[in-house]
LUMDOPA-668370 format. One record per residue (C-alpha): residue number from 0; z, y negated, x. Coordinates in steps of 0.02 Angstrom, whole numbers, plus 50000, padded with zeros to 5 digits. Last residue first. Example, Ala and Ser with C-alpha at 12.3 -4.5 7.8 and 13.67 -1.06 7.14 Angstrom:
% LUMDOPA-668370
 kepa     Z     Y     X
    1 50357 50053 50684
    0 50390 50225 50615
//
This chain:
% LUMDOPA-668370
 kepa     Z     Y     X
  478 57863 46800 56312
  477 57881 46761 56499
  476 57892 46951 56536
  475 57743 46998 56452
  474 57638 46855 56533
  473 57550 46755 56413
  472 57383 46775 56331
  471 57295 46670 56202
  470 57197 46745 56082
  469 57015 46778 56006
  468 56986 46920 55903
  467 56816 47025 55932
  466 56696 47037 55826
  465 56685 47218 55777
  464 56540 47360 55766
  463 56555 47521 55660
  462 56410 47487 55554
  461 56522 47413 55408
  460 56599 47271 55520
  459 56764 47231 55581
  458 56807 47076 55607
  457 56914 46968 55713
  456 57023 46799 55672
  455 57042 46644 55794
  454 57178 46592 55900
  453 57314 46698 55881
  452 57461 46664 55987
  451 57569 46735 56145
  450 57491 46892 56127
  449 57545 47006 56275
  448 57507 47033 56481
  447 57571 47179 56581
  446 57410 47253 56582
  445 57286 47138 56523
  444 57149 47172 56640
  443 57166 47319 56752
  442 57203 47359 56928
  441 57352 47438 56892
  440 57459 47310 56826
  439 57371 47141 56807
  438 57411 46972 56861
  437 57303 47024 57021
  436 57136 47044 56898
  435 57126 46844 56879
  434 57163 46788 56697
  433 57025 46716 56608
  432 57101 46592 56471
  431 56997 46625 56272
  430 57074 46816 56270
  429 56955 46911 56192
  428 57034 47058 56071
  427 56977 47209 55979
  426 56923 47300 56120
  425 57025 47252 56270
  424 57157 47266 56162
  423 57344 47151 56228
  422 57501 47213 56156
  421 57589 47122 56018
  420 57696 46976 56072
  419 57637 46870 55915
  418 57495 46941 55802
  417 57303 46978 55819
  416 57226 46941 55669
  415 57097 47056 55553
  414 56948 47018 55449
  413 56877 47160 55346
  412 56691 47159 55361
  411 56607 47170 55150
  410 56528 47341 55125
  409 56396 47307 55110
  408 56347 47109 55147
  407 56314 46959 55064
  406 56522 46931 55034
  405 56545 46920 55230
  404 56368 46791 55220
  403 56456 46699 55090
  402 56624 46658 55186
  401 56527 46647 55365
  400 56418 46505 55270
  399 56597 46423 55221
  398 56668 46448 55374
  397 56524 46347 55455
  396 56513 46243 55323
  395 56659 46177 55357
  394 56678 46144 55527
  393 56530 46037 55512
  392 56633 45945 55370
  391 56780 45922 55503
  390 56666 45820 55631
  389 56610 45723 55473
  388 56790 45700 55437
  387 56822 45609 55595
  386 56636 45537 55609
  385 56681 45435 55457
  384 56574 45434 55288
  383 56742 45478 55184
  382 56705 45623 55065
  381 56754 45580 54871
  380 56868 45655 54738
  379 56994 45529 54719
  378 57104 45635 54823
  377 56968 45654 54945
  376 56938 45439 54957
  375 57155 45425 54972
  374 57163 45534 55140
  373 57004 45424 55211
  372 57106 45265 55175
  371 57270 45335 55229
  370 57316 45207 55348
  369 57334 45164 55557
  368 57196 45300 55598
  367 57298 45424 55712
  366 57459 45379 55654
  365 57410 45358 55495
  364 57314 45509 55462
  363 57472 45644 55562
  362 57597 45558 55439
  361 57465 45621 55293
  360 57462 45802 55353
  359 57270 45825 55429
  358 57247 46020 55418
  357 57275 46069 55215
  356 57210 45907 55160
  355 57061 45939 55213
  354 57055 46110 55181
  353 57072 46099 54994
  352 56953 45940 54974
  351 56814 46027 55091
  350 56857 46196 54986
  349 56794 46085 54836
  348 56663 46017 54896
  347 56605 46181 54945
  346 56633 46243 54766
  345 56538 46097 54688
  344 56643 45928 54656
  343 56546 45798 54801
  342 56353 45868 54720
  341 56234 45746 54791
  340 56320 45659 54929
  339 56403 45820 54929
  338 56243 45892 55006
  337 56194 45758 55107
  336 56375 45747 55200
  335 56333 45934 55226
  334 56168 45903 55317
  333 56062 46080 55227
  332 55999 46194 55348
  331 56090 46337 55328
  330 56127 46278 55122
  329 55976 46368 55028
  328 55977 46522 55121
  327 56191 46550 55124
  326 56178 46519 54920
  325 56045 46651 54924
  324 56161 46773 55015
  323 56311 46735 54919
  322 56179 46760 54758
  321 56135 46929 54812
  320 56300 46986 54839
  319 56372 46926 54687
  318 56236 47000 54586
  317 56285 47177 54677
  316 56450 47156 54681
  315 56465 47143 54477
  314 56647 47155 54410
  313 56716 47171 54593
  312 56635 47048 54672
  311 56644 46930 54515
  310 56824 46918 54493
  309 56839 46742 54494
  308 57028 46685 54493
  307 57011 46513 54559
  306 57025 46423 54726
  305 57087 46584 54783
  304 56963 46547 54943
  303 56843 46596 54816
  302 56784 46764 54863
  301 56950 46811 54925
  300 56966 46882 55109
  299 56942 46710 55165
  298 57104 46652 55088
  297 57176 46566 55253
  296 57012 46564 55376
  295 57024 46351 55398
  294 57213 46321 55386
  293 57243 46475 55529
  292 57089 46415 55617
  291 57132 46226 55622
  290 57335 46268 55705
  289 57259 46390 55827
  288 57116 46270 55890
  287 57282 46162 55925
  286 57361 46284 56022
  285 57210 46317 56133
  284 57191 46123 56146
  283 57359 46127 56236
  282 57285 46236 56370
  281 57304 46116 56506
  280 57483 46115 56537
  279 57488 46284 56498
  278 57549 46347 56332
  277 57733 46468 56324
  276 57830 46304 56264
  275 57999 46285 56321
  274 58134 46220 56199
  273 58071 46317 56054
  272 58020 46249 55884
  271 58137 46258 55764
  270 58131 46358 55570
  269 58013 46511 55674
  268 57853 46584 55560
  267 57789 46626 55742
  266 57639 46545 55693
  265 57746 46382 55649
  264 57841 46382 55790
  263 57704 46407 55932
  262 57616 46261 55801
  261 57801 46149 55823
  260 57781 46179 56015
  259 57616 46110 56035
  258 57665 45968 55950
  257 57791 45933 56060
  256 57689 45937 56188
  255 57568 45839 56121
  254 57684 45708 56125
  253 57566 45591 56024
  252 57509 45424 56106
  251 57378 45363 55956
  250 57233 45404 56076
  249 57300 45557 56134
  248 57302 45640 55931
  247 57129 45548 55925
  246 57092 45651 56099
  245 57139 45790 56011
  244 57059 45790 55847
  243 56892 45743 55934
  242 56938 45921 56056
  241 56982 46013 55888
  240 56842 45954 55790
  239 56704 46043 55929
  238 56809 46184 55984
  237 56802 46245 55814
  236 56629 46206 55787
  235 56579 46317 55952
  234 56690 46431 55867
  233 56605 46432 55684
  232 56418 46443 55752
  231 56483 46613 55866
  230 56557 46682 55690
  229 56383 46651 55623
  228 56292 46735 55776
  227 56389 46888 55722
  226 56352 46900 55544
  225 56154 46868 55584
  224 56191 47047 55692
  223 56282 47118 55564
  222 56137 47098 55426
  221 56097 47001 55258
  220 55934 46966 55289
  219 55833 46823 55374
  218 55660 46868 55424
  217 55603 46712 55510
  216 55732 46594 55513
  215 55838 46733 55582
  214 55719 46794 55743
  213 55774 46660 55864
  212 55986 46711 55824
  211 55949 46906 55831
  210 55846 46923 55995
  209 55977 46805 56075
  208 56119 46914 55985
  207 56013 47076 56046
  206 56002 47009 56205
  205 56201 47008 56224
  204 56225 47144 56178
  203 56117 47226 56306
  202 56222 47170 56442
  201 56135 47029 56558
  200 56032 47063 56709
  199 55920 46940 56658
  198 55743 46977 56580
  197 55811 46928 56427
  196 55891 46757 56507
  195 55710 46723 56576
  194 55627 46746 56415
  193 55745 46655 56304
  192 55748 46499 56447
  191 55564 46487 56418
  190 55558 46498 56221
  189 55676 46369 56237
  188 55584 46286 56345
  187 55419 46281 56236
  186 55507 46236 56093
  185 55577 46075 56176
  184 55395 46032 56239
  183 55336 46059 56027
  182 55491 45947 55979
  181 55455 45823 56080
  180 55270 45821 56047
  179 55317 45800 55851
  178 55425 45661 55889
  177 55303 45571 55987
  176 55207 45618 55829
  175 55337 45537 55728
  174 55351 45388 55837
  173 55180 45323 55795
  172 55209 45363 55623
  171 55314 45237 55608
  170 55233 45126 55717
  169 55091 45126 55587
  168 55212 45103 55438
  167 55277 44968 55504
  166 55118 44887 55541
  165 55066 44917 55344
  164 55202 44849 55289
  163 55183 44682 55393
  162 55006 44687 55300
  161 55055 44699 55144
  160 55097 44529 55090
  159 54948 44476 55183
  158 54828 44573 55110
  157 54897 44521 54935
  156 54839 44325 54988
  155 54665 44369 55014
  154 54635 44463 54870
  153 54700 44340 54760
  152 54593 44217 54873
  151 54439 44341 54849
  150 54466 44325 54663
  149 54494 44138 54636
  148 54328 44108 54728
  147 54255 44235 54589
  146 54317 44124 54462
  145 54265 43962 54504
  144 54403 43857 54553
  143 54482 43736 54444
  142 54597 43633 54591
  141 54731 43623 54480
  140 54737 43764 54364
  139 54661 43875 54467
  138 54782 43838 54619
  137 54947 43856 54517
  136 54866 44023 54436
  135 54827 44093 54625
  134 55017 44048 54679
  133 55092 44126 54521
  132 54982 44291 54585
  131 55056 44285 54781
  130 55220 44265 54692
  129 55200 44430 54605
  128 55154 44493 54763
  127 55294 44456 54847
  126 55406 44498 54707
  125 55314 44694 54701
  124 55357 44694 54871
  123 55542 44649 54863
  122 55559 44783 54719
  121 55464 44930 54815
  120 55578 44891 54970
  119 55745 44897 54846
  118 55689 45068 54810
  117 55663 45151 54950
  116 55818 45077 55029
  115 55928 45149 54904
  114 55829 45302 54921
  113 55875 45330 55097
  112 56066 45266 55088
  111 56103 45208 55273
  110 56301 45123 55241
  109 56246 45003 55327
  108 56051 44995 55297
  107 56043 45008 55095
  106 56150 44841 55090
  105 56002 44746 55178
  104 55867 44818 55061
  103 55983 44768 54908
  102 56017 44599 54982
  101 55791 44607 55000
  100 55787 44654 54812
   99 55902 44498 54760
   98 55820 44374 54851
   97 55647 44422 54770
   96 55731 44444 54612
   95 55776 44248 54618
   94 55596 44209 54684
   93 55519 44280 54538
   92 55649 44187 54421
   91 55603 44029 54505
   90 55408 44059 54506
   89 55404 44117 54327
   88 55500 43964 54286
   87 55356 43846 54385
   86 55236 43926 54303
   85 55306 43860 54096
   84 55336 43698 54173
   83 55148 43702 54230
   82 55086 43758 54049
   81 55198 43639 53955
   80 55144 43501 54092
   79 54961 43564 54046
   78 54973 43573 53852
   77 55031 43397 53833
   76 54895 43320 53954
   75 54779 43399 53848
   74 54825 43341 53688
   73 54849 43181 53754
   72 54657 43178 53805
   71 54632 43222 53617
   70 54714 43075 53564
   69 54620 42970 53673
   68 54447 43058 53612
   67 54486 43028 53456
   66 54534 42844 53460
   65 54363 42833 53552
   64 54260 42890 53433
   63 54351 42821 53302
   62 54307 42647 53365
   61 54129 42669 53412
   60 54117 42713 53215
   59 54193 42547 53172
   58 54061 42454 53284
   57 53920 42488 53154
   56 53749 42552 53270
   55 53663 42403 53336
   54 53455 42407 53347
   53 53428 42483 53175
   52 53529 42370 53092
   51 53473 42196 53182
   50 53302 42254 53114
   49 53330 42235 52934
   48 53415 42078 52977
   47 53259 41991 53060
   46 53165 42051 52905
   45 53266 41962 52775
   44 53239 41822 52859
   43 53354 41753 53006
   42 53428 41604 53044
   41 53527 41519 52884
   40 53591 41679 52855
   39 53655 41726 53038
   38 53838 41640 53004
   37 53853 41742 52854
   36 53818 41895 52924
   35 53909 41860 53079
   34 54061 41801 52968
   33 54038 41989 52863
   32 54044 42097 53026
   31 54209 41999 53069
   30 54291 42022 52897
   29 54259 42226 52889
   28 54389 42245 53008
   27 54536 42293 52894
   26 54634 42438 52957
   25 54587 42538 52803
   24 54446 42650 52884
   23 54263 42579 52833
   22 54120 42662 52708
   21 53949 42638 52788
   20 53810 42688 52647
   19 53919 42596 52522
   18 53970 42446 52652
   17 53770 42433 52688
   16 53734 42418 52521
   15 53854 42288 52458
   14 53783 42204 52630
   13 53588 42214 52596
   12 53628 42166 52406
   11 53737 41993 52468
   10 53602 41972 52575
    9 53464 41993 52445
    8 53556 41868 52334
    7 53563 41743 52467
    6 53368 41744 52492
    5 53338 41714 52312
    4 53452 41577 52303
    3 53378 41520 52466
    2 53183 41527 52385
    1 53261 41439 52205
    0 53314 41288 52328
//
C-alpha cells in the first residue's frame, strides 16, 4: 500500500511537471491526456511513462500546427483571387483602348488624315502588346513557369503582334521602289521628248520656255522666263476648273446659253443681256473661262489682292521682293489642301475664302450641288475636302504663285486687258479660236476681226518682252 502511495505521488509530480514544461491553449483538452494517465497507472512504472514521453510528442502542438497552416492556406487563396480580379481589369480596360485605337485607325482612312492614322496605329499596337504581357502574368501565375520559360514566351507572343506590321511594311516598300523605277523610266522620257522637241523645227521661244521650265528647280530666280511658264501653269488651270465647272453647270440642266449671255453682259458692263449671243455653239467654255479670270486676276496689281492696306512694296520693295520670292520657293510644291490643312486663315487662305465666294454665287451652289454645305464650311472659315473646290484651290495657287513671283521681280510686269470691240494686236493679243486666213482682209490674220471678250489678262515685262492677252474674236461686222 505505502509502494502505490508512493507511486501515485510521482505521477501526480510527472504530470504537474509536464503541464509546466507544456503549457496548453484555453480550448480545454488537457482532460483526455490526464484519463490516459490515469488509466495507464495501474500498468506502467515510473519508467514505462518516462519513455511514453519521448516516443509521442503532446498532441496540442500537432494541433496549432495545423490550424496555422489552414489559416495560412486562406491567406493565400485570398491574395490570389485579389490578384486575378485585379488582371482580369487590366485585361478589360486594355481591350477597351484596343477597340478604341483601331475606330481611330478606321476614321483616319475616310477622310485620309496621315498623322491621325499614325497615331491611332502606335495606340492599337502598344494594346496588343500590352495584352500579350497580361497574357504572360495569367500564365505565370497559374501554370508557375520558370522564369526564363516565361521570357521566351513573352518574346514569343510580341513577335506575333508585330509580325503582320512587319509584312506591311515590306510590301510597302516594295511598291516604293516600283515607284522609284517609275519615276526614273518617266524621267528618262521626258528628258527624251525635251531633246527631240529642241531639235524640232520649233521657234526659238519656244525652246527657251522648255529650256526655262526643266532648269527652274534647279537654279530658280526671280526671272521673265520662270514668269512666263507661270502664266502657262495658270491657263492650263483655268481650262482645268472651268471644263469641271461646266459639265456640273450641264449636269444640273443650266441654259448655258443663257448664261453665256449674262457674262457677254456682264463684261460689257451692260444692265440686260443681249438677245443673240456673239459665242459659238461650242465655244461656251470660252465665256465661262472669261467669267473665272475676271474674279480670279481682280486686284492683282495690289500686293494683297486689297485684302488689306499693306504698303510694303512701296515702303521697302526690296524686303518685299525677296520675301514674295521666298514665299513662291517654299509653296511651288506644296499640295494646297495640305497647306491650309495646316494654316486655313493665312493670306492664301484668305484669297481662297475671297475668291471663292467671288465665282460660285450661292443660287449657282445649289443648283449644281443641291445645298450650300461647301458655301457654309468657307464662311466658317474652313476648305471643303470636295474635288469641286479642290479643282478651284489648284486654280489658286496658281494666281497666287503668279501674284508673288510679279511682286519678286524689278520692276514689277504691268498687267493689261484687252477690251470689248477693240481692234485685234497680233502682238499683244492670242486669240484662243484659230480663224482660217480667208476670214481675213488682205491676206492677214485678224483683219476685219475685233474683241468680242477678254479672256485672260497680258503682261508686260521689264526686259521688253510681253505675255500675250488671250481673247475671243468675232467678226467686226457681227459685233
Amino acid at each position: 500500500m505505502a509502494n502505490k502511495v508512493s507511486n501515485f505521488s510521482d505521477l501526480i509530480q510527472r504530470v504537474t511537471a509536464s503541464c509546466l514544461l507544456h503549457p496548453l491553449s484555453s480550448n480545454g483538452h488537457i482532460s483526455g491526456a490526464c484519463d490516459a494517465d490515469e488509466s495507464e497507472d495501474d500498468k506502467y512504472t515510473t519508467e514505462d511513462d518516462d519513455d511514453d514521453e519521448e516516443e509521442h510528442p503532446p498532441c496540442v502542438e500537432t494541433l496549432e500546427k495545423f490550424q496555422n497552416f489552414e489559416v495560412k492556406n486562406e491567406e493565400i487563396g485570398t491574395e490570389k483571387v485579389i490578384e486575378m480580379e485585379m488582371l482580369l481589369g487590366e485585361v478589360f480596360d486594355s481591350v477597351s483602348a484596343m477597340k478604341k485605337a483601331y475606330v481611330s485607325l478606321q476614321e483616319a482612312h475616310c477622310p485620309w488624315d496621315q498623322g491621325k492614322m499614325r497615331v491611332a496605329d502606335v495606340a492599337v499596337i502598344s494594346e496588343l502588346r500590352r495584352l500579350g504581357v497580361l497574357r504572360e502574368r495569367f500564365r505565370r501565375n497559374v501554370g508557375g513557369g520558370s522564369e526564363r520559360g516565361d521570357w521566351r514566351v513573352g518574346a514569343a507572343t510580341l513577335r506575333e503582334v508585330v509580325a503582320p506590321y512587319e509584312s506591311v511594311v515590306e510590301e510597302l516598300k516594295q511598291e516604293v521602289k516600283a515607284k522609284d523605277i517609275e519615276i526614273d523610266d518617266l524621267k528618262e522620257k521626258l528628258k527624251t521628248a525635251t531633246l527631240l522637241s529642241s531639235n524640232s523645227g520649233k521657234k526659238s521661244k519656244s525652246k527657251r520656255r522648255v529650256n526655262c521650265c526643266s532648269q527652274a528647280p534647279v537654279n530658280m530666280s526671280p526671272a521673265p522666263d520662270l514668269f512666263e511658264s507661270t502664266v502657262s501653269s495658270v491657263k492650263e488651270a483655268s481650262k482645268s476648273f472651268t471644263s469641271l465647272l461646266l459639265s456640273l453647270m450641264r449636269s444640273a440642266h443650266w441654259d448655258i446659253a443663257a448664261a453665256v449671255r449674262s457674262i457677254e453682259a456682264a463684261s460689257s458692263n451692260s444692265t440686260t443681256p443681249t438677245a443673240d449671243s456673239i459665242v459659238g455653239a461650242n465655244h461656251a467654255k470660252y465665256a465661262l473661262e472669261s467669267y473665272v479670270n475676271r474674279k480670279m486676276f481682280q486686284g492683282f496689281d495690289h500686293e494683297t489682292f486689297y485684302m488689306d492696306g499693306s504698303l510694303s512694296s512701296l515702303l521697302h520693295p526690296d524686303q518685299h521682293r525677296r520675301e514674295c520670292f521666298t514665299q513662291y520657293r517654299d509653296m511651288k510644291a506644296m499640295d494646297p489642301m495640305e497647306l491650309l490643312g495646316i494654316l486655313p486663315t493665312c493670306s492664301f487662305g484668305n484669297f481662297c475664302f475671297k475668291k471663292y465666294l467671288a465665282i460660285v454665287h450661292p443660287k449657282m451652289e445649289e443648283s449644281l450641288f443641291g445645298d450650300l454645305e461647301q458655301r457654309r464650311q468657307v464662311l466658317a472659315g474652313n476648305h471643303p475636302r470636295s474635288q469641286f473646290y479642290g479643282e478651284f484651290l489648284g486654280l489658286a495657287k496658281t494666281v497666287w504663285l503668279l501674284h508673288l513671283l510679279a511682286f519678286s521681280l524689278d520692276p514689277p510686269p504691268s498687267h493689261f486687258e484687252a477690251s470689248n470691240g477693240s481692234e485685234f494686236h497680233p502682238k499683244y493679243m492670242d486669240s484662243v479660236v484659230k480663224y482660217s486666213i480667208s476670214m481675213g482682209i488682205g491676206g492677214r490674220m485678224g483683219m476685219g476681226l475685233v474683241v468680242g471678250f477678254p479672256v485672260s489678262p497680258g503682261f508686260k515685262l521689264g526686259n521688253g518682252s510681253v505675255v500675250k492677252a488671250r481673247v475671243y474674236l468675232v467678226p467686226k461686222n457681227g459685233f
